[in-house]
Each structure stands twice: as C-alpha cells, then as structure tokens.
N, C-alpha and C positions, 0 to 999 in steps of 0.2 A: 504494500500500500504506500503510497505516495504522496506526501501533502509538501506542494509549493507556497508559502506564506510571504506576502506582499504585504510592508509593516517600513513605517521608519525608524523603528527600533530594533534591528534585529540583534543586537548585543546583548537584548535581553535574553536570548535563546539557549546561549551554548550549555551556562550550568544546566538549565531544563533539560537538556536533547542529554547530556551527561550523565544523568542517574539512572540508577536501577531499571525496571522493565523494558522503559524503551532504550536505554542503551545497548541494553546486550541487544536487542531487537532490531537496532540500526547495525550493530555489528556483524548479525547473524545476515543479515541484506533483508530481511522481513518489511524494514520501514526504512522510509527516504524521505526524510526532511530538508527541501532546499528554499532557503530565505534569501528573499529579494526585496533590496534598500529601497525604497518609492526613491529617494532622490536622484538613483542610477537614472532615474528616465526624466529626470527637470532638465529644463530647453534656457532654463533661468540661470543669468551669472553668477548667483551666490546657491544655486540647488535648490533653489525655494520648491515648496510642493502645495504652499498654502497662499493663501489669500482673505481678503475682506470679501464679508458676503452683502450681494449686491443688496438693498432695500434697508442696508445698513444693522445694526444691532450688536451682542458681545462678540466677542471669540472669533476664532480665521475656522477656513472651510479648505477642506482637500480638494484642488484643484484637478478637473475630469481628466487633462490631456495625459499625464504622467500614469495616472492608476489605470487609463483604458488603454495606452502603451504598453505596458508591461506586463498586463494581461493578457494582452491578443500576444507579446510574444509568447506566453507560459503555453499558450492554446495551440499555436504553431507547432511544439511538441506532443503536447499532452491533449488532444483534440477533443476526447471522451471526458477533461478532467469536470468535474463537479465546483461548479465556484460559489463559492459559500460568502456572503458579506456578513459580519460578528456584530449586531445591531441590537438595542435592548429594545427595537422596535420590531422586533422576528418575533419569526413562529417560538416558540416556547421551549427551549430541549427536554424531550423525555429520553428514556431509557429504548423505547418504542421505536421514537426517529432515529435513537441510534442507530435499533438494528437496520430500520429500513434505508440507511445511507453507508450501510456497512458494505450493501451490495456492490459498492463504485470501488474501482481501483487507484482512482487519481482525482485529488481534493485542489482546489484553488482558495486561501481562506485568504478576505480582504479585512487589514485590522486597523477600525479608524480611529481618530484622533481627534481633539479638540473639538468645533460643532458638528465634526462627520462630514460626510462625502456628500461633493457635486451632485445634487440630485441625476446630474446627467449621467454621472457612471453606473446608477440604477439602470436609466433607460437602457441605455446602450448597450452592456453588457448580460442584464437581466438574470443578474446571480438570483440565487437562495438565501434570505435574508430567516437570521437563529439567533436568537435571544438565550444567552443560560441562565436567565433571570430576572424577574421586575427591581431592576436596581442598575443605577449608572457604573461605568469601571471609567477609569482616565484613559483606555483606551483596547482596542480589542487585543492586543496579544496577549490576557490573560484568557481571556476568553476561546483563544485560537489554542490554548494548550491544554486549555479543560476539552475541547472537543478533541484532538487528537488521542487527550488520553481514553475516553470513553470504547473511541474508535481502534485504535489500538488490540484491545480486550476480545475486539470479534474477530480479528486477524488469527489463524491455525498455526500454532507453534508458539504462539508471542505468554501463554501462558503456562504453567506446568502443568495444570490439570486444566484439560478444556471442558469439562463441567465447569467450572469458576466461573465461567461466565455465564451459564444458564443459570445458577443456584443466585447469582446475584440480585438481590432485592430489585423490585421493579423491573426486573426484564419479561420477555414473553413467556419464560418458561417456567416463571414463579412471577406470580404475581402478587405476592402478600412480600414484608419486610423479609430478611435474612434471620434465622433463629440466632443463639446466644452462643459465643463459642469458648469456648475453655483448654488452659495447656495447664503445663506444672506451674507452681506449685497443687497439690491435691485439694489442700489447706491452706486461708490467707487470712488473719483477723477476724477471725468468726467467722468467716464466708468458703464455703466448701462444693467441689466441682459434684453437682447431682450423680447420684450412684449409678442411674441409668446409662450415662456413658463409660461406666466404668464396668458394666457387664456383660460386653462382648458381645450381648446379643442384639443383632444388627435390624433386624424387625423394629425391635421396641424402641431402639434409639432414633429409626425412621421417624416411628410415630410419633416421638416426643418431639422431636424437632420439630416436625409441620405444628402438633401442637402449641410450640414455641412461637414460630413463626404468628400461628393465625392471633398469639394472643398478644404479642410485639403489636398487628399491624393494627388488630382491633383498639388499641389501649392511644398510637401512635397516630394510623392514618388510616383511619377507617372509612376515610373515603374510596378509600382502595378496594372495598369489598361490599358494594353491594347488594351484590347474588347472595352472599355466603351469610347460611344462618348457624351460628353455634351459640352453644349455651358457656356462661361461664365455668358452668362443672365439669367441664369437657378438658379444661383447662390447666394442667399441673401448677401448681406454684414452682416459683424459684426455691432451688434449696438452702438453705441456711442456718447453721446452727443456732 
C-alpha cells in the first residue's frame, strides 16, 4: 500500500514513519510513504504556497496552482491513486470506511493548513474529503497519520496475528467494544486476573469474552447495539478480590 502525502510540513514525518508497526512495514516493502513539500511546486520567488483570501477576513488560504500541480504529477504515476483531502469538514472516519478504503492500493492525502484550500482545488481535483473528528487540528498531517495508521492494520503481513484486526472494537467483524485483557502479574493491589482465563478451557473463555465485550459496549456505547437484547444477569462481573 502506498500513501503519497502533499503537506508543507513534511519534517514532521520521519520520527512517525520510524517507529514500531509501520516501520518494520516500510522495511519489509509492505508500505510506501512518499512526502511531497507543497513549496517544491511555488512559481513564487520566496516559495510562497499561500495567500490572502479574496472578500478579505483572518488567516492566508493554500493557493490552487501549487497543490493541483503536484497532484496531477502524483496521478501521472499512480493513476488509480485514491486522493483523500484531511478536512474536519468530511465524511466522519469510522472503522467501517476504513475497511471500505482499504480496498485501494494507492492513497493521495492532501494536509491543509491555516484557513485551508482554494476552494478551486476541491473543484478541480474532486478528492474525498474525511474528517477524524468534530474538532479543529492546526493542520492535516496529524490527521494524514491517524488515517495511514488505521489503514495500515488491513494491509496482510503488516500484523502478527491477522485476527487483530477483525477482533478490533468497531470493525465489521465485531461490532461491540474489545473485551478486557490481562498478562502477568496474576495479582496487583487487590485486583486479580479472572480464573476463567486461567482454565485453559477455551469454550468458556470465548464466552466470557463476548460476555465482556457486550457489557464494555453496553455500559460505554450502546449506541453501538441496537438489535442486541441482553439482560444484565447475563453478564459476569469483573473479578476482584
């Protein structure tokens, strides 16, 4: 999988592309992250990519000619690539569109800055416009690395166990929260890991988990389950000494 990200910050990237999952994942040739500076395409003496927005009011505006440049060149390669604009005026990211954009093999993510983009480069280009949030950021490249990481997760190989991403809360293949999980110590301050998963029998630990699960999601976000009727006796408590 492939994501070309067009940002004028892209210094901010290298520690991100560094760590853990997705590094071995770039190493392994799984994921290709190539970042491209908006100012590489300014026609402007000092690499300007911004400007005053015409009708007047705060803040400067990304100038169309530089971001619709350097996209149509990303397209010249990558003609199938999926262009995505990181806008808290998008569609809303769930778990959901994840999987359904996991189907593309090549991402184009546009990350704005200050009042955001030339409306022209909507027009012209006609990305996919994703929100990961009702809330402002100072700019989309944090946003461009939350969706890469999401994206990432449905890539074959990029995890150790490829249930992990089915088992994951909110995806299609669970739909209620992730249940509780527990390692060593047994024993922590009064608080001790339930004997069920400590009896090897794999049945019962199924059950208590989904058990787990439905009472996480009911307690959490039980908007998540409308269909679904249980009673609270249905329900184990936590264990605890």
């Amino acid at each position: 999988m492939r994501f070309d990200v067009v940002t004028l910050f892209p210094e901010m990237f290298p520690g991100y592309l560094s760590q853990s999952i997705l590094n071995k994942s770039i190493e392994a040739g799984l994921i290709d992250v190539r970042l491209h500076d908006l100012r590489d395409w300014s026609k402007e003496k000092h690499k300007n990519v911004d400007d005053r927005p015409y009708g007047g009011g705060p803040g400067m505006v990304l100038m169309v000619e530089p971001v619709v440049e350097c996209v149509e060149s990303i397209r010249s390669e990558r003609p199938l690539a999926r262009t995505i604009l990181l806008t808290p005026q998008g569609e809303k990211l769930t778990q959901r569109k994840v999987e359904s954009l996991s189907d593309n093999e090549d991402f184009i993510f546009l990350c704005g800055r200050y009042e955001g983009f030339d409306q022209r480069v909507v027009d012209i280009l006609q990305p996919e416009e994703i929100s990961i949030g009702d809330f402002v950021l100072n700019g989309g490249e944090v946003a461009a690395m939350v969706l890469i990481d999401t994206l990432i997760r449905m890539v074959p190989g990029v995890l150790g166990d490829e249930n992990s991403s089915i088992q994951d809360s909110f995806s299609s293949g669970n739909r209620m929260l992730e249940f509780s999980q527990y390692t060593r110590p047994r024993e922590y301050r009064g608080f001790s890991v339930p004997e069920i998963l400590l009896s090897g029998n794999h049945g019962k630990i199924r059950e208590w988990r989904e058990q787990e699960s439905l009472k996480r999601t009911k307690e959490r976000r039980a908007d998540l389950l409308p269909s679904v009727e249980s009673s609270d006796k249905d329900i184990e408590p936590r264990n605890k000494k």
